[in-house]
C-alpha positions as CSV (number, residue, x, y, z in Angstrom):
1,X,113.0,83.6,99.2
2,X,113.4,82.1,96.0
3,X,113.2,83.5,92.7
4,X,110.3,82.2,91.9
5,X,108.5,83.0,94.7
6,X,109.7,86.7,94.7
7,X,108.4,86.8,90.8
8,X,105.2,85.3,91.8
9,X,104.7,88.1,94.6
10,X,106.1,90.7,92.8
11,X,102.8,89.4,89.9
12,X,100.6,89.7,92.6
13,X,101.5,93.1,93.9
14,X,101.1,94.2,90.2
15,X,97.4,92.8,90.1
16,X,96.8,94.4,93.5
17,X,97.7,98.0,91.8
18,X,96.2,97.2,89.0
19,X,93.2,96.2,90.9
20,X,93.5,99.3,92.9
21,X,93.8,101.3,89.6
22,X,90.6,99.9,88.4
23,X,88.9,101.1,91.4
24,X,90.3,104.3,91.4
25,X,86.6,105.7,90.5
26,X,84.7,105.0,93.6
27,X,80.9,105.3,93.5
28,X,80.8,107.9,96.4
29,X,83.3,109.4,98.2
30,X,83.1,107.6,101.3
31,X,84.0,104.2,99.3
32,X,87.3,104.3,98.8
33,X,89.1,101.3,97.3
34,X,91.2,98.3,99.0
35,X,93.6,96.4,97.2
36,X,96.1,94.0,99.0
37,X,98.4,90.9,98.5
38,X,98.7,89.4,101.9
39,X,101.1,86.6,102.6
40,X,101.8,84.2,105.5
41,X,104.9,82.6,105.9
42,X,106.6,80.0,108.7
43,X,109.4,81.1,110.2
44,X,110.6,84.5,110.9
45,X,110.5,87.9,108.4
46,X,113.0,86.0,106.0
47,X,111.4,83.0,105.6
48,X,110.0,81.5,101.9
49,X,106.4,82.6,101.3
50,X,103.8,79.9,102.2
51,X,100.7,81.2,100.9
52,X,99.5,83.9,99.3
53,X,95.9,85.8,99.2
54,X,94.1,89.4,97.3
55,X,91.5,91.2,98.8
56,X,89.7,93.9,97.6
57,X,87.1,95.7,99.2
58,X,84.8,98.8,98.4
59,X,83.9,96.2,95.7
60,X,84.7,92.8,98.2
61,X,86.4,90.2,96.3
62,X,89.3,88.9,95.0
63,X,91.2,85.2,95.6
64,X,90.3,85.8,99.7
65,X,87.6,82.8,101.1
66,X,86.4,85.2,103.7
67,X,86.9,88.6,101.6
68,X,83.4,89.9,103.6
69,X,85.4,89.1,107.1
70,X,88.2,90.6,106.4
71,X,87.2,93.5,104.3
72,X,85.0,94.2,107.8
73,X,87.5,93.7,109.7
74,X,89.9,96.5,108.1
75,X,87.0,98.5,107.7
76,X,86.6,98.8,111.8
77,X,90.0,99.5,112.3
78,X,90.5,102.3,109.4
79,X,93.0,99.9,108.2
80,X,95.4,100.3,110.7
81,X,95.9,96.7,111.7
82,X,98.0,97.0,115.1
83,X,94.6,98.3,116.0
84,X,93.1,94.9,115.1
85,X,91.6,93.8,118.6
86,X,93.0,90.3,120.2
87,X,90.1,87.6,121.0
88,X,90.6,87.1,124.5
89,X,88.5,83.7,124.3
90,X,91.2,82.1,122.8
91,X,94.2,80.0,125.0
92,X,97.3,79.4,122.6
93,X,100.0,77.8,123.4
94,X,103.5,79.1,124.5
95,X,105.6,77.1,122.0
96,X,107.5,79.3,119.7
97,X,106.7,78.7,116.1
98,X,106.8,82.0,114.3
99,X,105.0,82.9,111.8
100,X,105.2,86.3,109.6
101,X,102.2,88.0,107.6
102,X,102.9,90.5,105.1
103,X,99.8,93.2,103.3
104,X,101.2,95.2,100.9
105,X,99.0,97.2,98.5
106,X,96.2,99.8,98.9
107,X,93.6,100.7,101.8
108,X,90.9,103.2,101.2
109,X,92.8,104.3,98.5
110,X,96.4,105.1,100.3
111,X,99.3,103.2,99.8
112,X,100.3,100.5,102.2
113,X,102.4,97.8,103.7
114,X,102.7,96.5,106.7
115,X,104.5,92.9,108.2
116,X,104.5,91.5,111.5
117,X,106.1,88.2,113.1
118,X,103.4,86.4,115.2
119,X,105.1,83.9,118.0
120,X,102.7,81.3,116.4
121,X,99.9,80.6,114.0
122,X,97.1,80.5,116.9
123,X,98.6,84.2,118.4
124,X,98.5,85.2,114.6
125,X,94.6,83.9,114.4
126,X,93.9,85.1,117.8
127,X,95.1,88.8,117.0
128,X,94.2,89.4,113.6
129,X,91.0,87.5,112.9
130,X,90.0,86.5,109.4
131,X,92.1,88.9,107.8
132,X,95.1,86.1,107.1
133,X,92.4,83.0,107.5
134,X,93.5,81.6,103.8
């Protein structure tokens, strides 16, 4: 990863705690803040960063298009992601073009980070939904 890109994440992470700090006061208990940088990248776990995203939930926002989705989506899951459930409706191809997703940050308050390599960018649609759909 270039230098550049590793100083532009490592901004981004800072915002996300930042965020997270912000929202550290939650209007009731139940709401506990959500603060991620999520990334996508081709190629396997060393490969540059392509794009990058923040969402925050518990309030939604941040630089996410589908914030709502994907603040939803972590919300059914508890923020566990491997629990994110696969849509079966959707054929992809077998052709090997990998693809690795990074969230690092903040979910309901806990610290988190998680990365996975995807065999390609329909398997990574397929399984995680509009979580990564930026």
């Amino acid at each position: 990863m270039s230098r550049t890109r590793i100083i532009a994440a490592a901004g981004l992470a800072a915002a996300a705690l930042s965020a997270a700090a912000v929202f550290a006061a939650p209007a009731s208990a139940a709401a506990k803040p959500t603060a991620l940088v999520l990334t996508i990248a081709q190629g396997d776990a060393t490969a540059a960063v392509d794009r990058t995203s923040t969402l925050y939930c518990n309030p939604t926002g941040g630089t996410h298009p589908v914030a709502v989705d994907a603040c939803a989506a972590l919300t059914v899951v508890r923020g566990e992601l491997r629990m994110l459930d696969a849509d079966p409706s959707v054929m992809c191809p077998m052709i090997y073009q990998p693809v690795t997703v990074t969230a690092s940050g903040f979910v309901n308050g806990k610290r988190f980070n998680y990365q996975r390599t995807h065999g390609n960018a329909c398997t990574l649609g397929a399984e995680t939904g509009s979580l990564f759909q930026f």
